[in-house]
C-alpha positions in Angstrom: 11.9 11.9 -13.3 8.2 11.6 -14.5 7.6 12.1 -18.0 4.0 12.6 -18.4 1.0 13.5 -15.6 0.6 9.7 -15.4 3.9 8.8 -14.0 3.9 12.2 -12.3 0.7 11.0 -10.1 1.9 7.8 -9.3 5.7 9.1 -8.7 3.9 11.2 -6.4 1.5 9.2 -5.0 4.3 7.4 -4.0 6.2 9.7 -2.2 3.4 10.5 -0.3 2.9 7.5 1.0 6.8 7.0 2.0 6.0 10.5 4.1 2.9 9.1 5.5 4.5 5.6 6.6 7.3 8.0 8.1 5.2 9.6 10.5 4.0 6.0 11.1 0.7 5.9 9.6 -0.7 2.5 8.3 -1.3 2.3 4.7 -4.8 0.5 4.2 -5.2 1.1 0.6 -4.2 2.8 -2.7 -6.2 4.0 -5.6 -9.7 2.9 -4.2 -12.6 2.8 -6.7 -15.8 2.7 -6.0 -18.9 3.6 -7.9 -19.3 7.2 -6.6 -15.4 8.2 -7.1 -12.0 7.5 -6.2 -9.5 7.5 -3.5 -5.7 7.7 -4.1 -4.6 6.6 -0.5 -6.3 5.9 2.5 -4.4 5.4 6.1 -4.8 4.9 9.3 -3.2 8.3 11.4 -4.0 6.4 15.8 -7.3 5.7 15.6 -8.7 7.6 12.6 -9.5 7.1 9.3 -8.2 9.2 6.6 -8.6 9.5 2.9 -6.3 11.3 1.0 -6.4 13.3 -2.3 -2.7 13.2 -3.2 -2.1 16.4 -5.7 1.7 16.0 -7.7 3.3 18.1 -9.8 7.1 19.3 -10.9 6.2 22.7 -9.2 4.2 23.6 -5.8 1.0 22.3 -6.6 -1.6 25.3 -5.3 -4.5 24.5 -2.6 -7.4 25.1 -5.0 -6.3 22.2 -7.4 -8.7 19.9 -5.1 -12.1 20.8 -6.5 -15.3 20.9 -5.2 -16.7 18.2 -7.5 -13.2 15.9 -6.7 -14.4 16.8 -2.9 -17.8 14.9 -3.4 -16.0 12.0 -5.1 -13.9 11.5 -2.4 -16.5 11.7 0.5 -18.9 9.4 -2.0 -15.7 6.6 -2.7 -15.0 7.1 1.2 -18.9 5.8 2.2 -18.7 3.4 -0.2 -15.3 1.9 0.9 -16.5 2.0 4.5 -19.7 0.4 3.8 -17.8 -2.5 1.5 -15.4 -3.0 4.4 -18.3 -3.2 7.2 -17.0 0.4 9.2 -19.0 2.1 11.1 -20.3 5.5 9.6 -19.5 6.7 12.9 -16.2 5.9 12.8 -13.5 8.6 13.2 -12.8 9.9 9.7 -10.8 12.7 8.6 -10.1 14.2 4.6 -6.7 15.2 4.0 -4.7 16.7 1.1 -1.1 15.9 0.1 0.0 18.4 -2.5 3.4 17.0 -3.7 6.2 18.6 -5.7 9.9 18.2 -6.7 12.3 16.9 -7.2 13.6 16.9 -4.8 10.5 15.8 -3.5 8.5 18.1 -0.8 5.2 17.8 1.0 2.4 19.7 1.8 0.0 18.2 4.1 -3.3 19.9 4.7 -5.4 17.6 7.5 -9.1 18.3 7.5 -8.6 19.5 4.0 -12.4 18.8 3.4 
């Protein structure tokens, strides 16, 4: 068990993406930092391109914890990272939330959270 909100994020970050590669999405990359914000995990889900905000806690984590100024992070970090990488802008992109709890561990996956 987690001890402190550190280890509870990456614990959780974790077991999102164990859920994630169960559905059989490709883990591209973890904890992306960019000038304009940051990205816990970003997969591939077919074709698209998804960044996630991964949200952990011992109890249910609620919907609003993803703020609006984490929001513009996110979409900022996610230019950046597809600019760096040489993706199209026009790519397929989609902004999920995984709002993680437990143990034992459970999942709550919001797609086209933002």
């Amino acid at each position: 068990m987690a001890t402190n909100s550190y280890e509870t994020g990456r614990q959780s970050e974790d077991w999102a993406v164990d859920y994630l590669t169960g559905l059989g999405w490709t883990i591209v990359a973890r904890n992306f930092r960019g000038r304009r914000g940051e990205i816990d995990v970003i997969a591939r889900d077919g074709r698209a391109l998804v960044f996630l905000e991964i949200k952990g806690s011992l109890r249910q984590p609620r919907v609003e914890a993803v703020l609006p100024r984490q929001i513009l992070r996110v979409r900022g970090a996610a230019e950046e990272f597809m600019v760096r990488n040489r993706l199209s802008l026009e790519s397929e992109v989609r902004f999920d939330a995984l709002f993680v709890w437990g143990p034992p561990y459970q999942v709550t996956h919001l797609r086209d959270a933002f």
